[in-house]
N, C-alpha and C positions, 0 to 999 in steps of 0.2 A: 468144643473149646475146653481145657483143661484150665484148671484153678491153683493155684498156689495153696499148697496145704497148709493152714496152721500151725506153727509148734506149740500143742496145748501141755503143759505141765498135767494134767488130769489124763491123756491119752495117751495109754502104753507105747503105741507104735510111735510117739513122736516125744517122748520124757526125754529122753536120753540125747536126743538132738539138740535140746536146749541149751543156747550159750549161758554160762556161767554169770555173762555181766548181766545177762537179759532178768536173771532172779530177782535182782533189787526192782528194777522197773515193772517187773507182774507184779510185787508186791504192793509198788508204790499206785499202781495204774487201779490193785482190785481194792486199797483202800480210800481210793477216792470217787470211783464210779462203784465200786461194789462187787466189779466182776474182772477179769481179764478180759478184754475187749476184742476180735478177733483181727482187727487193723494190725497191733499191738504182737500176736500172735505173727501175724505176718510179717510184721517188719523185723521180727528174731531171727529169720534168715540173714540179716543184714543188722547186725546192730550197730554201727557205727549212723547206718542213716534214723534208727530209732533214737537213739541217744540226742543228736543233733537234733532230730526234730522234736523233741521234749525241751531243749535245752531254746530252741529260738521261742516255744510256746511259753516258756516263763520268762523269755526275756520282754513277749510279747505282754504278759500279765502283770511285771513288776516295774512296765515303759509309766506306768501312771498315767497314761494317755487317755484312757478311757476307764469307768469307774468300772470296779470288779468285776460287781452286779452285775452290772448292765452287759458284762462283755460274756459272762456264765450264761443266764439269760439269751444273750445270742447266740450262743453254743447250742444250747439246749432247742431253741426256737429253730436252729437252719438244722439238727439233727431230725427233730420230727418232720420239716418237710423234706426231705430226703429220704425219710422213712428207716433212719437209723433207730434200731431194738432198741436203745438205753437211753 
């Protein structure tokens, strides 16, 4: 089974690949979790579906539907059982 490789901005074989629009969202991605994420990484082959899917995740977080906290908290709670690194 083969993997979708990454485009890591730190990885020679794969700098040069990176979309241009993709720069603002590594930047905006590694200073809010710390790091560039490899999901993040992956969906730079397609940025049109990264952008979108940043763009419904704030429209999820500014619905006021549910309080911040609690919805950060839920991120973070369903990434450890998943066994998501960050």
């Amino acid at each position: 089974m083969s993997r979708i490789q990454p485009l890591d901005p730190n990885n020679p074989d794969t700098r040069q690949r990176v979309p241009l629009i993709m720069r603002p969202i590594y930047w905006l991605t590694k200073r809010m979790v710390g790091k560039i994420i490899t999901p993040m990484m992956v969906q730079a082959h397609r940025p049109s579906i990264a952008i979108v899917g940043n763009l419904l995740g704030q429209v999820i977080e500014g619905s006021g539907k549910v309080n911040l906290r609690l919805h950060k908290m839920a991120q973070i709670r369903s990434a450890q059982l998943i066994g998501c690194p960050f």
